[in-house]
VEXVONU-420634 format. One record per residue (C-alpha): residue number from 1; residue in one letter; chain; x, y, z. Coordinates in Angstrom, 1 decimal, always signed. Layout:
[rec NUM, A, A, [X, Y, Z]]
...
end
This chain:
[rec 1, X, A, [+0.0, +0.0, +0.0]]
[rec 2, X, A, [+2.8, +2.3, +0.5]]
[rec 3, X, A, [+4.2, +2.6, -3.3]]
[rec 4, X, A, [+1.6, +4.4, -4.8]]
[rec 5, X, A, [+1.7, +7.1, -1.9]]
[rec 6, X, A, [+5.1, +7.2, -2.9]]
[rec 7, X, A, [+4.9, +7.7, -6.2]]
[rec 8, X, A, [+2.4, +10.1, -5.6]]
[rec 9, X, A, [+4.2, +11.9, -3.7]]
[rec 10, X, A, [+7.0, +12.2, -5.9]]
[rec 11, X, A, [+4.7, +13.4, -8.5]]
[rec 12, X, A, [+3.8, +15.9, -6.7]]
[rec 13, X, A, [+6.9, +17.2, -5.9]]
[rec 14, X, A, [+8.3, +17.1, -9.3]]
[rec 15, X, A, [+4.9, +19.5, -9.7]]
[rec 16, X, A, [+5.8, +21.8, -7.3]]
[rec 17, X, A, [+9.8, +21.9, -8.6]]
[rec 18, X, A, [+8.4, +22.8, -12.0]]
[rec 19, X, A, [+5.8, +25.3, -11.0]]
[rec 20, X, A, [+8.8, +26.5, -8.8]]
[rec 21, X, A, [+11.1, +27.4, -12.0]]
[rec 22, X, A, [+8.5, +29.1, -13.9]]
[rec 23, X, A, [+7.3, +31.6, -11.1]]
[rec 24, X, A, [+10.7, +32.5, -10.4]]
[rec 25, X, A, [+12.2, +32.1, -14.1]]
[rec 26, X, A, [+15.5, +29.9, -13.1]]
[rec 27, X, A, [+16.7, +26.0, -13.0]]
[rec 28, X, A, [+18.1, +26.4, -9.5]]
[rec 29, X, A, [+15.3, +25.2, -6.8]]
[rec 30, X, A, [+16.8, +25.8, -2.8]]
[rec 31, X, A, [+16.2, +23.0, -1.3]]
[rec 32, X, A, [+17.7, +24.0, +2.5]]
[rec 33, X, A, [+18.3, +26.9, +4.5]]
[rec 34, X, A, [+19.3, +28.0, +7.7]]
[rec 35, X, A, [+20.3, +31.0, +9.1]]
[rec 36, X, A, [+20.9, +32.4, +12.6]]
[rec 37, X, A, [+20.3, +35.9, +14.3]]
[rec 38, X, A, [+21.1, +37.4, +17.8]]
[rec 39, X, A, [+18.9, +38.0, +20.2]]
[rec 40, X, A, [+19.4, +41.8, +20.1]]
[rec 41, X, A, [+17.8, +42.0, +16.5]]
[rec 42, X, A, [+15.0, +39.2, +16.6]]
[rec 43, X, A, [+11.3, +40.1, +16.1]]
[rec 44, X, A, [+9.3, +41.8, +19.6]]
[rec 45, X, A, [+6.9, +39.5, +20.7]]
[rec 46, X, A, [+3.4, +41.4, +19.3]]
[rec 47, X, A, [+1.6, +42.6, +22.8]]
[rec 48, X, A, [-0.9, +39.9, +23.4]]
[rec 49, X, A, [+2.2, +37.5, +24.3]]
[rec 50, X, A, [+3.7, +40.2, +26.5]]
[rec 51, X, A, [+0.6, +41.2, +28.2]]
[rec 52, X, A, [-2.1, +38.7, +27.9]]
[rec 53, X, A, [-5.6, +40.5, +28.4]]
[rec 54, X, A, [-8.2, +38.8, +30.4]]
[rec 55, X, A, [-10.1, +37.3, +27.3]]
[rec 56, X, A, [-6.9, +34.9, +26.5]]
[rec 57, X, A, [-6.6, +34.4, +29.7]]
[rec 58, X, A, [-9.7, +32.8, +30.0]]
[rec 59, X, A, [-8.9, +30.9, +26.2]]
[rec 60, X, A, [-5.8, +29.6, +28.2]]
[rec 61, X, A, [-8.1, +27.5, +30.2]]
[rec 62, X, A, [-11.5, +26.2, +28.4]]
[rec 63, X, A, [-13.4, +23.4, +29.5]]
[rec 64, X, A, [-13.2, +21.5, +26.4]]
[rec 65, X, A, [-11.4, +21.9, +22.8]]
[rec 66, X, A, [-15.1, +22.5, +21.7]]
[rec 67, X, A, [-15.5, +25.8, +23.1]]
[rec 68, X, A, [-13.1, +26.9, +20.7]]
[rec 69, X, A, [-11.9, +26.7, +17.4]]
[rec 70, X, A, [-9.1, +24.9, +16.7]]
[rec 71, X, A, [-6.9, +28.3, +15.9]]
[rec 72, X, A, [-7.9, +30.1, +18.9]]
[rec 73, X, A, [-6.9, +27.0, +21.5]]
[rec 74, X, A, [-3.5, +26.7, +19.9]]
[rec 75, X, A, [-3.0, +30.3, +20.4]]
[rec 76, X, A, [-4.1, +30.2, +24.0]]
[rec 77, X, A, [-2.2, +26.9, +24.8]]
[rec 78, X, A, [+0.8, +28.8, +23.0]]
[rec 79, X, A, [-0.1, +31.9, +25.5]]
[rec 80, X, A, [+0.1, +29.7, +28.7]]
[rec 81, X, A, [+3.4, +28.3, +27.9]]
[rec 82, X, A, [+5.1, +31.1, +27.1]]
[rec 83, X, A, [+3.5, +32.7, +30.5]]
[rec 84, X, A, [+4.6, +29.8, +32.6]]
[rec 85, X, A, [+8.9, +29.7, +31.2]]
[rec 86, X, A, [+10.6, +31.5, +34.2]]
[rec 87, X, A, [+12.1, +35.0, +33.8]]
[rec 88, X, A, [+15.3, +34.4, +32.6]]
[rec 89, X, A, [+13.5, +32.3, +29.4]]
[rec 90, X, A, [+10.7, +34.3, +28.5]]
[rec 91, X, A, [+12.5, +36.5, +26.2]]
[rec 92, X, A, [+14.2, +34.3, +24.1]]
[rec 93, X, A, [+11.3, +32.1, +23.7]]
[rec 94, X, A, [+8.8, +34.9, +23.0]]
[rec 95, X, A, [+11.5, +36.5, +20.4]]
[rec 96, X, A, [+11.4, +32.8, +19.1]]
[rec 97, X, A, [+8.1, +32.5, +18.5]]
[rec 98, X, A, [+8.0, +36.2, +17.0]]
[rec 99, X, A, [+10.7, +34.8, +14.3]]
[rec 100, X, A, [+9.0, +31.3, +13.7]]
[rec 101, X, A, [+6.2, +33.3, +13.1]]
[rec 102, X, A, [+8.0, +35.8, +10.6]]
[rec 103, X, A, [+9.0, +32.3, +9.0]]
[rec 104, X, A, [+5.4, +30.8, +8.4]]
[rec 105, X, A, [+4.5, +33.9, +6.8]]
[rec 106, X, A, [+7.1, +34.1, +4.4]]
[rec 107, X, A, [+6.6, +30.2, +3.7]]
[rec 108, X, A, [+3.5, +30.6, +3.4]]
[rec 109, X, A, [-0.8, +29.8, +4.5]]
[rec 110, X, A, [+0.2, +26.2, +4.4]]
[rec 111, X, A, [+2.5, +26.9, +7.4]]
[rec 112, X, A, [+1.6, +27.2, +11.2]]
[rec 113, X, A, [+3.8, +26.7, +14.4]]
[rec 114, X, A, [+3.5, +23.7, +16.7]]
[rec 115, X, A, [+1.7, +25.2, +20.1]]
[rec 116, X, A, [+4.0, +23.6, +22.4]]
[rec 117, X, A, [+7.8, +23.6, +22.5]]
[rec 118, X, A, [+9.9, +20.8, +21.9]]
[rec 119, X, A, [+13.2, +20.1, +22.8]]
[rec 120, X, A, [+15.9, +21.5, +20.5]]
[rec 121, X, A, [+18.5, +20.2, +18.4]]
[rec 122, X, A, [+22.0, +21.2, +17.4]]
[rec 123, X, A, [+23.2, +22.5, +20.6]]
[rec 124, X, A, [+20.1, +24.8, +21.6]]
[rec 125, X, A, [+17.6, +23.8, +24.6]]
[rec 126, X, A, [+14.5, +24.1, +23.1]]
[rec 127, X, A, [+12.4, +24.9, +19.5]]
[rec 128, X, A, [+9.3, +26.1, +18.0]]
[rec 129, X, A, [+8.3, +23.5, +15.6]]
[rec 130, X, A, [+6.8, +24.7, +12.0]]
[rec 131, X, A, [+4.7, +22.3, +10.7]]
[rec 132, X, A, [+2.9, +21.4, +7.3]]
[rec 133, X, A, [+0.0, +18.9, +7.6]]
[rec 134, X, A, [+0.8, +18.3, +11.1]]
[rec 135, X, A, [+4.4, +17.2, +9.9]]
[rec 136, X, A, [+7.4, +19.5, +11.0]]
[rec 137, X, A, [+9.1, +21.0, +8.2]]
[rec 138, X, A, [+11.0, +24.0, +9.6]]
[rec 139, X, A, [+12.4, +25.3, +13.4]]
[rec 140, X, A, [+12.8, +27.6, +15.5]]
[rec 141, X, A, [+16.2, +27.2, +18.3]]
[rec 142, X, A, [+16.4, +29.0, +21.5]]
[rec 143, X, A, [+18.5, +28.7, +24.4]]
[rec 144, X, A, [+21.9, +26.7, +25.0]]
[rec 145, X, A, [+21.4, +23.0, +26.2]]
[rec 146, X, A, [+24.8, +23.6, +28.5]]
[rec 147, X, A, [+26.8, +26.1, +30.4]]
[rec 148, X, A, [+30.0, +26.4, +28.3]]
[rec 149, X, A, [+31.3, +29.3, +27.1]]
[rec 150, X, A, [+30.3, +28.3, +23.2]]
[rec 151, X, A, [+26.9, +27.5, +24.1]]
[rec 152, X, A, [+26.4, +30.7, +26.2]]
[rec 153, X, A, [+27.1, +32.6, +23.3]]
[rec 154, X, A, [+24.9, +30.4, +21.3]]
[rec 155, X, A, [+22.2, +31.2, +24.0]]
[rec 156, X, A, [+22.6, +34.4, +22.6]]
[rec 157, X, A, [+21.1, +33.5, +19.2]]
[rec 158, X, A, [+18.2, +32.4, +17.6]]
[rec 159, X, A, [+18.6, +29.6, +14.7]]
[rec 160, X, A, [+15.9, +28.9, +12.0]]
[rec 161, X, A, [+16.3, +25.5, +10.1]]
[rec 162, X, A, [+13.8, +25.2, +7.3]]
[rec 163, X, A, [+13.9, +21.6, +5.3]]
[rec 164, X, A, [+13.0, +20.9, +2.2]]
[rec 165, X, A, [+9.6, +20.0, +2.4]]
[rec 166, X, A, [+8.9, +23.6, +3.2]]
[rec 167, X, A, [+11.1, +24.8, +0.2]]
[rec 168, X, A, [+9.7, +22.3, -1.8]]
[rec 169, X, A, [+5.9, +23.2, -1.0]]
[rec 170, X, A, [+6.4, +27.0, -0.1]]
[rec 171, X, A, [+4.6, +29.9, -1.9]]
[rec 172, X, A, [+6.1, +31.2, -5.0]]
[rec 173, X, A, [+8.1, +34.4, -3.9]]
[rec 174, X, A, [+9.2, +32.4, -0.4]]
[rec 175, X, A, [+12.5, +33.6, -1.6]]
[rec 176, X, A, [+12.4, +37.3, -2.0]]
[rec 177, X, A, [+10.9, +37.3, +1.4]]
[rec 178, X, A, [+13.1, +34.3, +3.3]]
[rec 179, X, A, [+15.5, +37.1, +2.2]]
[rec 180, X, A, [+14.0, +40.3, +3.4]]
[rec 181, X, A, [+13.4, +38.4, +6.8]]
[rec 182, X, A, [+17.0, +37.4, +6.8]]
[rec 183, X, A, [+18.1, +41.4, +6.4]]
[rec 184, X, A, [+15.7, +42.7, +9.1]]
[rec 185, X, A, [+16.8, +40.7, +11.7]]
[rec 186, X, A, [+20.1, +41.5, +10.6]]
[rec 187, X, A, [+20.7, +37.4, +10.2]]
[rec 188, X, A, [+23.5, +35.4, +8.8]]
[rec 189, X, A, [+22.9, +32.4, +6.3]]
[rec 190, X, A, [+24.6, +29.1, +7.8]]
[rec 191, X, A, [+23.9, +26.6, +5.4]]
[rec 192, X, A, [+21.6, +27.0, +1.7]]
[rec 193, X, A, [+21.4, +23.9, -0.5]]
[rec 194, X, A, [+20.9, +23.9, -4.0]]
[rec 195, X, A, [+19.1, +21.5, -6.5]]
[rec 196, X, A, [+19.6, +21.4, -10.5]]
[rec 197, X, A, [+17.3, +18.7, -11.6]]
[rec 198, X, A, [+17.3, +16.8, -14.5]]
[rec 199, X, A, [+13.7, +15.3, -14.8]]
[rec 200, X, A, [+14.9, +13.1, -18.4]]
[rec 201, X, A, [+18.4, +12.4, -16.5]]
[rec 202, X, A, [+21.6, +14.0, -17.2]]
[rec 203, X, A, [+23.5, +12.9, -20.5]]
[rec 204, X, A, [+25.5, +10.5, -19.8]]
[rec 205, X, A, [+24.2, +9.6, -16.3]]
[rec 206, X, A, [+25.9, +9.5, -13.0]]
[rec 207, X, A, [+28.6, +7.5, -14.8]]
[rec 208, X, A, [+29.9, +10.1, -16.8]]
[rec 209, X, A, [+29.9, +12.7, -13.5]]
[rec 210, X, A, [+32.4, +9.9, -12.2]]
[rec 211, X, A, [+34.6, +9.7, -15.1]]
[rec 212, X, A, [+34.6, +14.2, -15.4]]
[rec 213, X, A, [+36.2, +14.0, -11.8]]
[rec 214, X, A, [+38.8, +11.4, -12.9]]
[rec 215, X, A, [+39.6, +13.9, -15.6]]
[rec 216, X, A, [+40.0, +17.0, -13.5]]
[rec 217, X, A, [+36.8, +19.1, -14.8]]
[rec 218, X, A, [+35.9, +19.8, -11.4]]
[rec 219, X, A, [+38.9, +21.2, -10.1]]
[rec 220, X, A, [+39.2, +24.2, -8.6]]
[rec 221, X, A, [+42.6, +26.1, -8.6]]
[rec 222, X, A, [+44.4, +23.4, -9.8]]
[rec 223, X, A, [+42.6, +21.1, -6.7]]
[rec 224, X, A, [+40.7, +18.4, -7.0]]
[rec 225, X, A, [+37.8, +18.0, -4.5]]
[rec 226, X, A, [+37.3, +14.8, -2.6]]
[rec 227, X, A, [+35.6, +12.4, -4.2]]
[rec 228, X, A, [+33.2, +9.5, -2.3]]
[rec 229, X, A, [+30.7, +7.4, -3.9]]
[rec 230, X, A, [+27.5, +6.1, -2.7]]
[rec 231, X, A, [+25.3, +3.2, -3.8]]
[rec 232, X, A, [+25.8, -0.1, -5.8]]
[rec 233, X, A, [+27.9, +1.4, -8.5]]
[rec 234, X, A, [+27.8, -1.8, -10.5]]
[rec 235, X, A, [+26.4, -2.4, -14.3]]
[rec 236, X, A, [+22.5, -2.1, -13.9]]
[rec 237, X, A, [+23.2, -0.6, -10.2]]
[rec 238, X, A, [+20.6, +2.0, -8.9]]
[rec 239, X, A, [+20.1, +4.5, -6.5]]
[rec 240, X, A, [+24.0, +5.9, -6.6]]
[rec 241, X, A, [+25.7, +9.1, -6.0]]
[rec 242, X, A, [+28.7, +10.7, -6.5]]
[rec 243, X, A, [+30.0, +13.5, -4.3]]
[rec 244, X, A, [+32.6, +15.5, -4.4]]
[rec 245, X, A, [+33.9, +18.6, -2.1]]
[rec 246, X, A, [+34.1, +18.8, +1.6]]
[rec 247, X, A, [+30.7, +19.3, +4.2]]
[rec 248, X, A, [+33.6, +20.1, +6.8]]
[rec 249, X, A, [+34.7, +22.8, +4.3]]
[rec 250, X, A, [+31.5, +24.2, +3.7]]
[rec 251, X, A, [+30.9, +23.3, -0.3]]
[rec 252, X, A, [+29.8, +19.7, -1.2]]
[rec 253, X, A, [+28.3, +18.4, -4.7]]
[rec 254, X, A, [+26.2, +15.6, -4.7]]
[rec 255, X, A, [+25.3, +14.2, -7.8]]
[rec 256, X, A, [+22.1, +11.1, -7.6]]
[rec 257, X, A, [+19.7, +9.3, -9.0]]
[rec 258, X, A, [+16.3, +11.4, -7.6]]
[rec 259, X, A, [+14.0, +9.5, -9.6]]
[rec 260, X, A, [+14.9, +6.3, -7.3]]
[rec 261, X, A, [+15.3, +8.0, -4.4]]
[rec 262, X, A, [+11.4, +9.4, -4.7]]
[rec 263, X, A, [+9.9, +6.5, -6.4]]
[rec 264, X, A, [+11.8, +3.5, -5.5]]
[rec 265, X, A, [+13.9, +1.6, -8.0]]
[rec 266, X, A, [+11.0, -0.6, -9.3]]
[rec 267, X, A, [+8.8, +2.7, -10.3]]
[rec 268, X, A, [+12.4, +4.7, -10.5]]
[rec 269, X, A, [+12.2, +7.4, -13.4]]
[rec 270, X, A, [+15.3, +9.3, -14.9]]
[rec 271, X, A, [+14.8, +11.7, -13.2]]
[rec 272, X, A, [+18.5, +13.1, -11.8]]
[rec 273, X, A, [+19.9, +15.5, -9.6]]
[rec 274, X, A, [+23.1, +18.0, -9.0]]
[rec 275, X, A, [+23.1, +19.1, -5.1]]
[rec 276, X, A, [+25.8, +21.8, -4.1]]
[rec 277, X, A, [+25.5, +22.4, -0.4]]
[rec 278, X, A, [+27.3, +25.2, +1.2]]
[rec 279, X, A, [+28.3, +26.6, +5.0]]
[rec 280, X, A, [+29.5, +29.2, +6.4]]
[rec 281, X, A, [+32.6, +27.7, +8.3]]
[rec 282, X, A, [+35.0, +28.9, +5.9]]
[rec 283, X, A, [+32.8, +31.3, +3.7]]
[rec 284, X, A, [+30.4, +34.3, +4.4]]
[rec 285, X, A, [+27.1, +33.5, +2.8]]
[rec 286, X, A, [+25.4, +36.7, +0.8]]
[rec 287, X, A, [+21.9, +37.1, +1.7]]
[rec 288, X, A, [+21.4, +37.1, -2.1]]
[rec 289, X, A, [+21.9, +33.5, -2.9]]
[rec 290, X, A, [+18.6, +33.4, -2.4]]
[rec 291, X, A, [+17.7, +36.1, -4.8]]
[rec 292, X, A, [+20.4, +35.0, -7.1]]
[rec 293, X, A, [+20.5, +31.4, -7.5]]
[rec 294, X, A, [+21.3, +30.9, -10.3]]
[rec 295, X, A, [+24.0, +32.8, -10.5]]
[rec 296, X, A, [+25.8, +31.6, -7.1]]
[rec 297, X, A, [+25.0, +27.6, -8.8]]
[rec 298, X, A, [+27.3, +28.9, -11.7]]
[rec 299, X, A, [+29.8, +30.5, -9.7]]
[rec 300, X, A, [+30.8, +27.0, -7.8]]
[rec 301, X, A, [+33.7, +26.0, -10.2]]
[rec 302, X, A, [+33.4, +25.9, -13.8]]
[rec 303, X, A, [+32.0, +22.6, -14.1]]
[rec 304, X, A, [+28.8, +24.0, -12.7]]
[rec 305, X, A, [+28.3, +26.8, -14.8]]
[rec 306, X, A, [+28.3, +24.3, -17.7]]
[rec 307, X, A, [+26.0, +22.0, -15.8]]
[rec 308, X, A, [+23.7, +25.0, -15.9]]
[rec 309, X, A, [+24.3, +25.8, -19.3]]
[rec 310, X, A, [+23.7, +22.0, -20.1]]
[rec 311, X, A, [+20.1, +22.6, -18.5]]
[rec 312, X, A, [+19.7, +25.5, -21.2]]
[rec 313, X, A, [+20.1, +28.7, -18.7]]
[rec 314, X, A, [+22.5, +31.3, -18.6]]
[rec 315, X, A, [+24.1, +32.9, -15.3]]
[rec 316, X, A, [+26.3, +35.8, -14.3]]
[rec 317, X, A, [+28.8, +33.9, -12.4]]
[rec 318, X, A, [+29.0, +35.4, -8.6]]
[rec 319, X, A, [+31.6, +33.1, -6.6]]
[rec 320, X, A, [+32.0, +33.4, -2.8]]
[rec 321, X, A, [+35.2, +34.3, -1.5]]
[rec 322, X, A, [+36.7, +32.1, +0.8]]
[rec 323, X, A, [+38.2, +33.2, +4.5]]
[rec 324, X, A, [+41.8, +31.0, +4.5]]
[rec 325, X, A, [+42.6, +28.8, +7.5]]
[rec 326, X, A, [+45.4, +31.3, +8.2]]
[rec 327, X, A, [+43.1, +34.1, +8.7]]
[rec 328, X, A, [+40.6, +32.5, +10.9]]
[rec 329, X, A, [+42.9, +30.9, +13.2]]
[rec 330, X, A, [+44.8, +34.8, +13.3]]
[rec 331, X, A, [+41.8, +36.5, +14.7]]
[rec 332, X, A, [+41.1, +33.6, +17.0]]
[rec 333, X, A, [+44.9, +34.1, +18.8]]
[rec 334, X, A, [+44.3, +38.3, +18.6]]
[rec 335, X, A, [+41.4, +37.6, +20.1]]
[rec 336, X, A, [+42.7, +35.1, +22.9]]
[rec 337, X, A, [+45.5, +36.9, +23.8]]
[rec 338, X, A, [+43.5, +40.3, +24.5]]
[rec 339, X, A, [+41.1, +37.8, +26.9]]
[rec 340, X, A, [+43.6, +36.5, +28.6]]
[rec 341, X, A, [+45.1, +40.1, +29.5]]
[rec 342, X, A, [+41.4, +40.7, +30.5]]
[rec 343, X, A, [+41.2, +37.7, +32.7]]
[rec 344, X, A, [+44.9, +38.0, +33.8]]
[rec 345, X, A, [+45.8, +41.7, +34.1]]
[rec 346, X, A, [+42.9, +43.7, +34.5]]
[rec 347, X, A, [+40.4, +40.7, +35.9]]
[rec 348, X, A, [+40.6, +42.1, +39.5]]
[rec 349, X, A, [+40.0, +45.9, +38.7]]
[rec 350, X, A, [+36.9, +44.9, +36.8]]
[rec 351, X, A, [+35.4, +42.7, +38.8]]
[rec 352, X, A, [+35.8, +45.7, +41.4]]
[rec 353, X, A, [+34.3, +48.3, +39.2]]
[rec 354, X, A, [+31.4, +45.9, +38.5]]
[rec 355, X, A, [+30.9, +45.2, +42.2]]
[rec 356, X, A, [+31.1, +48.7, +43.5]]
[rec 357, X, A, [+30.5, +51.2, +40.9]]
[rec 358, X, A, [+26.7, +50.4, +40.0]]
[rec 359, X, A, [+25.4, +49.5, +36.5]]
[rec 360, X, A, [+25.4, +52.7, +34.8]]
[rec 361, X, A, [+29.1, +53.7, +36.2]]
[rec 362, X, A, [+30.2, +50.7, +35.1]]
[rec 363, X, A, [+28.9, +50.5, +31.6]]
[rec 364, X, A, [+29.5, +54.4, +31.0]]
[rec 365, X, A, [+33.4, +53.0, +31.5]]
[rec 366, X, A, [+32.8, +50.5, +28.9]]
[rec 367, X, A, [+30.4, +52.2, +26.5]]
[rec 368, X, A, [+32.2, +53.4, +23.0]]
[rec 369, X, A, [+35.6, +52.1, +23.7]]
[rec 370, X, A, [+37.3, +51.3, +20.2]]
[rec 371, X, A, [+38.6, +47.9, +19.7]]
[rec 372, X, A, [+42.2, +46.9, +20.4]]
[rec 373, X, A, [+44.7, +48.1, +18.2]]
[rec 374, X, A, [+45.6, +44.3, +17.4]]
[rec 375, X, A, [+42.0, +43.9, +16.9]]
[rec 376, X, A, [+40.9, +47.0, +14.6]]
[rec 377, X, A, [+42.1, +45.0, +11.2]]
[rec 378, X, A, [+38.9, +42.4, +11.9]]
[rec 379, X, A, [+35.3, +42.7, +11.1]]
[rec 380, X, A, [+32.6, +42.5, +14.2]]
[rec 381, X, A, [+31.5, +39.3, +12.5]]
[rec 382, X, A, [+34.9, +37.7, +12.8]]
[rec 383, X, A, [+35.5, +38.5, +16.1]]
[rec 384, X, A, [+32.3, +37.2, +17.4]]
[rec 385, X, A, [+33.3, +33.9, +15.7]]
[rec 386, X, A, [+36.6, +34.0, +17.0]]
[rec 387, X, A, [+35.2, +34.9, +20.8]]
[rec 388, X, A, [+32.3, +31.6, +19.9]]
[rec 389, X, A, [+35.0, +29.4, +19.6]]
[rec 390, X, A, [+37.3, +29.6, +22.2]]
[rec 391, X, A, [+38.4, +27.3, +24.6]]
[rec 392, X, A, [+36.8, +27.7, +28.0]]
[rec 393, X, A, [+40.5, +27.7, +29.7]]
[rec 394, X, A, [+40.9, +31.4, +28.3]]
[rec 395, X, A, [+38.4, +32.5, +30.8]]
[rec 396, X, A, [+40.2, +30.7, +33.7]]
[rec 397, X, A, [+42.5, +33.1, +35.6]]
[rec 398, X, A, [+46.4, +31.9, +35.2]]
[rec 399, X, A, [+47.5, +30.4, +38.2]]
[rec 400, X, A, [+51.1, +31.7, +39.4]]
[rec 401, X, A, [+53.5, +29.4, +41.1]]
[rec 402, X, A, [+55.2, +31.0, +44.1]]
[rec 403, X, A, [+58.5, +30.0, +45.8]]
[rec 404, X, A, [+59.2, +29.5, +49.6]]
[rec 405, X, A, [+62.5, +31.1, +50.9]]
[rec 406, X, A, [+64.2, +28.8, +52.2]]
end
């Protein structure tokens, strides 16, 4: 009974990619995103969840799901949770739910937000789950799951993960306004995945993606990306892929059968796909790849561009610069050393002026000091990667060994 749901299903995905590529006139379809914003410049919680009138409050508790419809009892049940998270959580999980529900807008009617939270993945406490016919498609992360330096400053942010079901089934212009979201809150993209599909197959087939890598068309400044292989890659085999490029490094191709992967490999169709994921470890994602598909697709490595051109579309190239090894790890030490002066040199005199001076003396001292000299070169976003990353020991006072006269 399953395979014709399946193949239904696949259907109508293959619908909604098409319908995709004619609304917003390209081959490239986004089939991931995430993207993470501080705190400081998430949505405000609307009033009715900062100051519940006496009407919700009496939603918040009905006598049966009868009483109300089926809208206004999520909403109230939604009310009564936020109400109940102590003091120190209330923010972040209203500002959470203010995002989530930035998100479902720009998704789309389809899209509504789970009226309880959930625990959270990836390193955050909890989540507001986005659903689509009662199945989650997208998230919303708050709060660190632990106490240590990197997860404090995680606790600082507020991570959206939207899958591909909720690309896949968003409404047309999702794009446009995934990206306008992203700019308000003043966001940063942390991963974006994009598909080119072949719905007749690719010429040659996955076979002939394997033998371009073993003759260099995919290198990129004279390097050849890692190559793994997935699947029975035998004569008559199905259900393979190819990749090539690094997740650690933040670009990976994967090239596969989609048509098996959807319909199974008895009701498989040639349908085939090119995959380029990208994060941000060693890159800074533009807001406009999602504007600019296309164009970022093509600006991969040459081999991509005349993958595109293969699918009969044109592109302005736009590459992403990438932020060397030696760069990253330089900020990181700038930025260690002037903590450990911090903690080791100037530790006690702060910690007295934080004690003793009161809250405005003390941040009057710190308010519109420039940035170390040693630290001037760097961009606010690097340094609050570099400070996100460090070792908890930095914070720990050093510990000096004294002598006994003897």
């Amino acid at each position: 009974m399953t395979k014709p749901v399946l193949v239904m299903d696949g259907n109508e995905v293959k619908l909604r990619l098409q319908a995709d590529r004619t609304k917003n006139s390209g081959a490239i379809h986004i089939d991931w995103l995430r993207f993470t914003c501080e705190l400081r410049h998430a949505p405000v919680p609307v009033m009715e969840v900062l100051f519940p009138t006496p009407v919700q409050e009496t939603l918040e508790r009905p006598r049966s799901i009868a009483e109300l419809d089926l809208e206004s009892y999520r909403r109230a049940k939604m009310l009564r949770i936020l109400r109940d998270m102590p003091d120190a959580e209330f923010a972040a999980s209203a500002q959470a739910h203010a995002l989530a529900q930035k998100v479902c807008k720009a998704l789309g009617p389809d899209f509504r937000i789970e009226p309880e939270v959930k625990k959270g993945h990836d390193f955050y406490r909890f989540r507001w789950s986005i659903v689509r016919n009662d199945v989650e498609c997208a998230w919303v992360g708050f709060l660190a799951s632990g106490e240590s330096p990197r997860q404090q400053a995680q606790a600082k942010t507020i991570h959206a993960n939207v899958y591909g079901s909720a690309c896949t089934f968003a409404r047309g212009d999702w794009r446009h306004r995934m990206a306008n979201l992203i700019e308000q809150v003043e966001g940063k993209i942390t991963r974006i995945d994009y598909a080119l599909d072949f719905f007749d197959g690719i010429r040659g087939g996955v076979e002939r993606i394997r033998d371009e890598w073993h003759a260099g068309l995919m290198d990129v400044n004279g390097r050849r990306p890692k190559p793994n292989t997935v699947g029975p890659w035998v004569e008559g085999g199905r259900g393979r892929s190819f990749y090539f490029g690094s997740k650690e490094a933040g670009k990976q191709t994967n090239v596969y059968e989609k048509g098996v992967q959807l319909f199974g490999e008895l009701d498989a169709t040639c349908w085939e796909r090119v995959e380029l994921r990208y994060g941000n470890k060693l890159r800074d994602l533009p807001v406009d790849m999602l504007r600019r598909a296309d164009d970022f697709f093509a600006g991969a490595s040459d081999w991509h561009q005349q993958m595109l051109a293969e699918h009969g579309k044109c592109a302005e190239a736009q590459g992403i610069k990438v932020r060397s090894k030696q760069a990253i790890e330089s900020v990181k030490a700038e930025v260690t050393r002037a903590i450990r002066w911090l903690t080791n040199t100037a530790g006690a005199s702060v910690a007295l002026a934080f004690e003793h001076l009161g809250q405005d003396a003390f941040l009057e001292i710190l308010t519109g000091r420039k940035l170390p000299g040693r630290l001037a070169k760097f961009s606010p976003q690097e340094i609050s990667a570099a400070c996100a990353s460090l070792d908890t020991q930095v914070f720990q006072p050093k510990v000096r060994s004294v002598g006994l006269a003897i």
